[in-house]
Each structure stands twice: as structure tokens, then as C-alpha cells.
N, C-alpha and C positions, 0 to 999 in steps of 0.2 A: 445370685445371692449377694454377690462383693455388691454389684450396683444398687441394692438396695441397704446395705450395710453401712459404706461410705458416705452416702447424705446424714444418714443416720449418727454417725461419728462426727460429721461435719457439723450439725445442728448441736449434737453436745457439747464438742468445744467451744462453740459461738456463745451457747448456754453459760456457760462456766468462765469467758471470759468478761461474756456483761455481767455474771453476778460478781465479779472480783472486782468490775470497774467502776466509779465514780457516780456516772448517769444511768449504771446500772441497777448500783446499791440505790438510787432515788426513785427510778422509774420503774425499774423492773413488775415492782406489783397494782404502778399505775394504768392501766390498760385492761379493755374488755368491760363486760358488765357492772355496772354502779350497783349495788343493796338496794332495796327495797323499790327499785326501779327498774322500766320495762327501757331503760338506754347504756349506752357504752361511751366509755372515753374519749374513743378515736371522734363519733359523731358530732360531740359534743365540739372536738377540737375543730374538725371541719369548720363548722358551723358558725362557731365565734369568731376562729382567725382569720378565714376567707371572706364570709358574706356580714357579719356583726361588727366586729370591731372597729372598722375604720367609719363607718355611719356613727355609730354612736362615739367615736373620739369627734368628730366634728360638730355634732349635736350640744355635745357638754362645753366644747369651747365660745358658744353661744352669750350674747348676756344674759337671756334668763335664770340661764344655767350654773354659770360660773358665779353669780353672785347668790353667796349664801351666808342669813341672820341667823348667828349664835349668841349664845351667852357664854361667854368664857368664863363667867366670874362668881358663877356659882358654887358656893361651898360644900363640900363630903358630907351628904348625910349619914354615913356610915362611920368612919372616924375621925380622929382628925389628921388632917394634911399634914407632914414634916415640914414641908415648903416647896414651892415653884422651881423649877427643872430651871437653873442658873444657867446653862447651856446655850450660845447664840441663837443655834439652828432648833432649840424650840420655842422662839417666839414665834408670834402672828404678828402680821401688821393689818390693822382694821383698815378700810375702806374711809376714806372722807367723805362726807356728802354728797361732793359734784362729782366724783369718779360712779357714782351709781345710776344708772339709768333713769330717769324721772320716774318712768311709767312703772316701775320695781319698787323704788318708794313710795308711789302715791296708794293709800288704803286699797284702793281698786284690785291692786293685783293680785290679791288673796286665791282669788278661786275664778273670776272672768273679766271681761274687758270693762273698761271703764262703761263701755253705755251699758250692759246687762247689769253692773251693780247698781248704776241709776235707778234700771226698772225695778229693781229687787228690793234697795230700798226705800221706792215709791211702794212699792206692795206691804213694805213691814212697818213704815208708818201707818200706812191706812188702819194698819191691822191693830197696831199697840192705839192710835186712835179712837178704835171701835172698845176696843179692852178700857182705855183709861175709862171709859163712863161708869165700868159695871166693877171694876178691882180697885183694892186700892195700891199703895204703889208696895206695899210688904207683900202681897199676892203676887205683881208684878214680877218684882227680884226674885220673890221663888220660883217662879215658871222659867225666868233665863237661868237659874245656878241648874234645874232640873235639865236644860236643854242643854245645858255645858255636862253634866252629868252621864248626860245620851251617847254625847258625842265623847268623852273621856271611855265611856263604858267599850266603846270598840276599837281602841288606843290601843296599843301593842310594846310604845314605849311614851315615852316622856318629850312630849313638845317642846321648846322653848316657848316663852312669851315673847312674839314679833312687839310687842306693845313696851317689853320693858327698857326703862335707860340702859340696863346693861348691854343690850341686846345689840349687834353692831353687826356691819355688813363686812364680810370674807371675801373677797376674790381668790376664788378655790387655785388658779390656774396662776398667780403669784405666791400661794402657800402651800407647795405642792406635799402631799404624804411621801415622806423619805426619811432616813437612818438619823437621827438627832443626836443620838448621844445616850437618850433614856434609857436606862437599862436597872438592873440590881435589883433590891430587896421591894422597894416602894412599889416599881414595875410589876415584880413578880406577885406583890399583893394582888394586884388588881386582878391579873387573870386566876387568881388561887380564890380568890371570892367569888368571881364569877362563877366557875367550875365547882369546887366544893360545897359551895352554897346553894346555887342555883341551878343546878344541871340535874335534883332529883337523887343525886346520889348520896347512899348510906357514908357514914364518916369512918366505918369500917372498911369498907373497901376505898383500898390503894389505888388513886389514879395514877397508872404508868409514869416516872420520870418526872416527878412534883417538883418545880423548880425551886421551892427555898431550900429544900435540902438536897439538892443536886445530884442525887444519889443513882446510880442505873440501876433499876429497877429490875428485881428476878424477875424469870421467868415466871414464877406462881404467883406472883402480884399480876402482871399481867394477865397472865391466862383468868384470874378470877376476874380482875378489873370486864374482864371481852365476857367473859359468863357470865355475868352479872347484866351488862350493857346488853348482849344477845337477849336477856330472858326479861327486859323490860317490853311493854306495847309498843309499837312502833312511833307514836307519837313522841313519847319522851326518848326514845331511842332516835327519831328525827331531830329532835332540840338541840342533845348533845351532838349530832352530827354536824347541826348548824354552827352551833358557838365555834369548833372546832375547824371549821372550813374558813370560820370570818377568821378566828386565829393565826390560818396558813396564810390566806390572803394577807393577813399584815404585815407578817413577815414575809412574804414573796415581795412587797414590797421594798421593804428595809432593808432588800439584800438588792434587787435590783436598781434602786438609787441609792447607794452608799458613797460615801466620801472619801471616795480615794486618794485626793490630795489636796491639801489644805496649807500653800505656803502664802505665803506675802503678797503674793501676785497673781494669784488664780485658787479657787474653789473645783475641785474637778469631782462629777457624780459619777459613775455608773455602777459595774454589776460588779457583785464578790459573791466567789464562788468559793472563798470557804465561808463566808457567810451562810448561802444557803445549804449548804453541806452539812453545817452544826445544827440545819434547823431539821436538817429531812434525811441524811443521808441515813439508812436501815442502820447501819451499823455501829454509826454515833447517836442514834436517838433509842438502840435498845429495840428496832423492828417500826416505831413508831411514826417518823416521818413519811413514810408511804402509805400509812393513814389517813396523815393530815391532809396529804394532796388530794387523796378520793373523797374526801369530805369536803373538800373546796370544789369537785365538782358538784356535789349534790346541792352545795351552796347555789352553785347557777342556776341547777335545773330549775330549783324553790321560784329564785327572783327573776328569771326567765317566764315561768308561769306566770307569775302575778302580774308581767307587761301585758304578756298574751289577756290576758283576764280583766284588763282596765282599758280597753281599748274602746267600748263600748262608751265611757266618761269622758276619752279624750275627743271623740268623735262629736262631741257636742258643738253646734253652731255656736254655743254661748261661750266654751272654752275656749281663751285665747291667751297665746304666752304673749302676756301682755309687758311691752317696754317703753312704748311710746313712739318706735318705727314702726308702724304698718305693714310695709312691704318684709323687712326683715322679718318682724313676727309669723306672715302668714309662710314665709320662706322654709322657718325652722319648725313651723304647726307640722307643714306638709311632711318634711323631715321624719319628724317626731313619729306621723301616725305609719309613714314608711318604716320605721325599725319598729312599729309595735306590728304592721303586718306581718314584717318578717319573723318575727320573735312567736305569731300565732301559728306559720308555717312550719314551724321545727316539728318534725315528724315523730317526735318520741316524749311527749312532754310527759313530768312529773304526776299523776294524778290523785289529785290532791283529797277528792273523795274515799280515798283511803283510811283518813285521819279523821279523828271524831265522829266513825261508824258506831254502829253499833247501839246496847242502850239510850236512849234522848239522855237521859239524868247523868249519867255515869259519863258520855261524853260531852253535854255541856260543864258538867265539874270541872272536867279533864281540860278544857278548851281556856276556862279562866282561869287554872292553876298553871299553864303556859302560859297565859296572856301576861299573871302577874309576875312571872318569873321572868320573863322578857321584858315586862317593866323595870322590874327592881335593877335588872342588867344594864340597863338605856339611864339609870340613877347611880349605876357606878363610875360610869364612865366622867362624870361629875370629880371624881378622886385624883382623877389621872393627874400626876400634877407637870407632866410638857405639856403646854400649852397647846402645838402645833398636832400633838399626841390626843389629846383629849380632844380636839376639833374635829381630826380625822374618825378619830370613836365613835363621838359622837353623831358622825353624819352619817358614820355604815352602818352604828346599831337601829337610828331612826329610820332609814332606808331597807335595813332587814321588816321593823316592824311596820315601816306600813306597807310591804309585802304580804307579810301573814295579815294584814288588817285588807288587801287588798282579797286577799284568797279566800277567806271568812266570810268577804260578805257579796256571795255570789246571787243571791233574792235580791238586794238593794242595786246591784251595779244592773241587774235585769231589771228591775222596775226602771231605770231613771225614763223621767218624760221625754216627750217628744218634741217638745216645747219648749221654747225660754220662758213663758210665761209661768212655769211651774217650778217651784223651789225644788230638787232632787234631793232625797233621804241620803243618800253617799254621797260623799264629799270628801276631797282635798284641798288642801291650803296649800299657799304655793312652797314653803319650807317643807312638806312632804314629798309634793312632787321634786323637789331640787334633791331631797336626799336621796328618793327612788331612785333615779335614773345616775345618780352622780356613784350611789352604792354602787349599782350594778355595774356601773362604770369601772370602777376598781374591783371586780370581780370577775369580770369581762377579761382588763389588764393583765391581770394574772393569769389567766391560762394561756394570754399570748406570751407571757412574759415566759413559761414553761417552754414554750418552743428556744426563747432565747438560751435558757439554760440546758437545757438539753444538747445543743448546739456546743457550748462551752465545755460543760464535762466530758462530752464526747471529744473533742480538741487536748483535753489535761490525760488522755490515755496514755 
């Protein structure tokens, strides 16, 4: 009986001293089975930190990759701005012309290599040729605003226009996502609109720990806020999972490149661990922060699938990350369609048939009342006013939506031809695929980044 007693007493106090401690109070309820998924933590951690992570950090360091056309300069359609984040560290520095790779600038690169846009449009002359005889040119315009129409209707958020003067070239890997300074009332708007607004929920129920009024949240706001959340479909209770995971990600971030010292003569990043602690630790977030983390996994599973799921698009002869090196292009193609193997192989992937079962009526509703809420989401990020802040938004909200815009159109990504000769009904532009992969990228980062912090709390014992 003692020898079975004393593991047993051994295991308590082991129990009782991670729940006291640090990496305890963060991790303790991050582990084992994810919601409304047939995976677990631990697999997921394998999986990204060992066989994923270091293919795809050399992928995104690429130039296809690394350069990325925003608009920074578009104004809040929601309210108005107070003013621009005065802060050093959230400026951007745009790209000059000849720092961009020709083959990135020239029209071509949209969607395949210079000779297939040739043939394509050799094909759409012929075609708007045969049309000029019989339309006139007001029939015309309306067939392309209809055909912009098509392609906006399976949109998940908000494009930039590659075409506009505002629109300017990023070198993501000189403007890295890290700790700016952005924080307060303006800050806290953003995500209080996103959440309050957009996430579906009643303005009745309390979301846990509302950061304008910084208040810790009872117990009975909570437990209803989770009632509440439990007894939604699992679509919109996926939604809110999502905003919530890109959330933690940002902040996994902004705690792991922080500004530790800023004198005269040196700039120094790394990690603050009471940074991340104020963002997740159970005890300072009111139970919460061990939340956020399990919803940053289910973040992955999401954009995990939708690599596994586009693999068939990348596969195309006609597809090429096109820069104007040949050799390098077909170097990083080969690359590319390696981590979407691997990303097809993960054994427990999210199944995404799940969502929008059911009624046809009630789940197409259901599909475009998401879509448009993840729109209006990918239109706030337009508000943010750091610069460097709103850029990084902006490229993990586009890179979430064209996940879900990837996972949605599983008849189109199976029809595409076999052929270049054939214009395919799904499509990417290459400012999708750069945010795809560069999102995931920082989604990826963060669950390695968990291993570093683990590592640290576990040392502050």
C-alpha cells in the first residue's frame, strides 16, 4: 500500500507546485485535447517545432516572400483616427523601387510566370475581340465589374489595390512584428470593436476582462460569457476562437521581441517574461490567459488545413514564384510544395466539413454572415494607427481570410485544369499568397516561441 501511496503523494505535490508556479499558472491547462477537434497540443507542438518551423522560416525569408504591397495610408472607416502612433519603433520604411525584385514588380507576378500571362492574355484579347463586335463597350464594363463582383463574393477580407499609388512595397524581414510602444485607450478600441461587434455576441453578455475598463472580471460574467460561447453552433463559436488565437499570437509576439534596452548606443530585443505573464498568466488574466493559448492552437490547425488544401493550385506547371531568377524561383517552388506536403501529412488535421453542415439555406446564410464579419474585421485593421501595427494586422487578418476563402472553395480548387491552356475558376494573387504563408508564419513562431517561454518561467521558479 506505502508504494502505491507515495507516487501518489509525489504526483500531488508536483501538482500543487506547478499550479503555484509561473509556467504553471500559463501552461498548466495548455495541454491534451483541443475543442471541437479530433488533435492534442503536445502533436501539434511536435510537429511545428521539429519538422515545420525551420522549412517555412527559410521559405518566408525568400524574395517572393518577404516582399509585401500594402496600403498604409488608408483612412478608418469606422471613425476617426486621433492620430498616428508618434512612437519611433512604429514606423515602416517602404521599399524603393530597385530594392524590389524586377520579376515581383512586373504585372506578371500576380498569379504565374511571365510566359503563362502571355498566353492568358493572348486568350482574353481574342476573347474581349470577338465580344467588341456584338457589345457595346457599357455591356462590356458591366461583365468585368460582374467578374470583379465573382471574385470579391469569395473574399473573406479586404485586398489592397496592388494598382494603387498608395500602395508600396514592405520588406517584411526589415520591418519585423515586435513591442512598438502602441498600447492604451486607441489600442484597446481596436480589439473592443473587433470582439464586441463582430464576434456575434449579445452586448449583454460580458466579455471576460474588457480592457477599457480594466476591470477583473467575476466569476459570473465569466461563467455566462463560457455559457453563452458553449451554446452558440460551432461555426460562430470557431470565429470567436479564431479572433482570439490571432489575438494571443500578437501578443506572443510583442512579449517575445520586446525592448529591453534602449540607450545611446544599442537597441537590445528579446523576450519579457513579465510581459507575457500579464497577458496569460491564469492568475493575472482572471483564468483567461490559458484560453488564449488553446485558441492559438486551433488558430494553426485552421491555417494548417488550408496549406494542406491549396496544394493542388500550387501544383500547377503554370504556377511560378515568379522574381526574375529562374533557378532561385524553381529552388523555393520545390520548397514551397515540400512544406505543403508536409503540412498534408499531419495526421490529425482540423475537419473542416464540419462547418456549414447541415440545412443548404441556413448554412449558406450562416457562411456569408462569417464571411462578412471577417470582412468588416480585415476594414478595422485600417484604424490601427502604428503604422508597423496596422501592417502586421493587416497581413495576418488577409492571411487568415484567405484560409477560410482557401477551405470554402474545396469544388473549385478540385476542378482546376490540367492545363495552362485553361484559365482556372480559383485563384490567388500573389499579395494573398504572401500573406498566407507569412500569416502562418507567425503562427507557426508562436508556438515555437511557447517552448522558449516555458523554458524561462520554468528558470523564474
Amino acid at each position: 500500500m506505502k508504494l502505491v501511496v507515495a507516487p501518489l503523494l509525489l504526483l500531488l505535490l508536483l501538482l500543487l507546485q506547478a499550479s503555484g508556479s509561473a509556467d504553471g499558472r500559463c501552461f498548466c491547462q495548455v495541454t491534451g485535447d483541443l475543442e471541437d477537434c479530433a488533435c492534442d497540443v503536445e502533436t501539434i507542438d511536435g510537429f511545428n517545432n521539429d519538422k515545420l518551423f525551420p522549412k517555412l522560416q527559410t521559405l518566408l525569408e525568400s524574395d517572393y516572400f518577404r516582399f509585401y504591397k500594402v496600403n498604409l495610408n488608408k483612412p478608418c472607416p469606422f471613425w476617426k483616427a486621433s492620430s498616428h502612433c508618434g512612437l519611433r519603433d512604429c514606423a515602416v520604411k517602404p521599399c524603393s523601387p530597385n530594392e524590389v525584385p524586377e520579376g515581383i514588380r512586373s504585372p506578371s507576378h500576380n498569379k504565374y510566370s511571365s510566359e503563362a500571362n502571355e498566353q492568358v492574355e493572348c486568350e482574353q484579347a481574342k476573347h474581349l475581340g470577338a465580344v467588341d463586335v456584338s457589345l457595346s463597350k457599357e455591356t462590356r464594363e458591366a461583365l468585368l465589374n460582374w467578374s470583379r463582383h465573382d471574385d470579391e463574393s469569395e473574399r473573406f477580407c479586404v485586398v489592397d489595390d496592388e494598382r494603387s499609388p498608395d500602395s508600396q512595397y514592405v520588406d517584411l524581414l526589415l520591418n519585423p512584428e515586435r513591442f512598438t510602444g502602441y498600447r492604451g485607450p486607441e489600442a484597446w478600441q481596436i480589439w473592443n470593436s473587433i470582439y464586441e461587434e463582430n464576434c456575434f455576441k449579445p452586448y449583454t453578455v460580458r466579455r471576460p476582462l474588457i480592457p477599457n475598463s480594466f476591470h477583473s472580471s467575476s466569476g459570473s460574467e465569466a461563467r455566462t460569457f463560457y455559457s453563452w460561447l458553449e451554446g452558440q453552433c460551432v461555426e460562430k463559436r470557431a470565429f470567436y476562437r479564431l479572433i482570439s488565437g490571432l489575438h494571443a499570437s500578437i501578443n506572443i509576439h510583442l512579449s517575445a521581441r520586446y525592448l529591453l534596452d534602449d540607450s545611446w548606443f544599442q537597441k537590445k530585443w528579446g523576450h519579457n517574461v513579465s510581459e507575457f505573464r500579464q497577458r496569460f498568466d491564469s492568475e493575472l488574466t482572471a483564468g483567461e490567459g490559458p484560453k488564449r493559448l488553446r485558441n492559438l492552437y486551433f488558430l494553426y490547425l485552421i491555417e494548417l488545413r488550408a496549406l494542406a488544401k491549396a496544394l493542388p493550385f500550387f501544383q500547377q506547371p503554370s504556377f511560378q514564384l515568379y522574381t526574375g531568377r529562374p533557378e532561385e524561383d524553381q529552388k523555393h517552388k520545390e520548397l514551397l510544395l515540400h512544406i505543403l506536403q508536409l503540412a498534408r501529412s499531419f495526421p490529425l488535421h482540423f475537419d473542416e466539413t464540419s462547418l456549414f453542415a447541415g440545412d443548404e439555406k441556413e448554412a449558406a446564410k450562416l457562411k456569408e454572415d462569417v464571411r462578412l464579419a471577417f470582412l468588416n474585421i480585415s476594414r478595422i485593421m485600417d484604424c490601427v494607427g502604428c503604422f508597423k501595427c496596422r501592417l502586421w494586422g493587416k497581413l495576418q487578418t488577409q492571411g487568415l481570410g484567405t484560409s477560410l476563402k482557401i477551405l470554402f472553395s474545396e469544388r473549385q480548387i478540385e476542378a482546376l485544369p490540367g492545363s495552362s491552356d485553361q484559365r482556372p475558376s480559383f485563384q490567388l494573387s500573389r499579395q494573398e499568397i504572401v500573406s498566407l504563408f507569412n500569416a502562418f508564419g507567425r503562427i507557426s513562431t508562436s508556438i515555437r516561441e511557447l517552448k522558449n517561454f516555458r523554458l524561462l518561467l520554468a528558470e523564474d521558479r
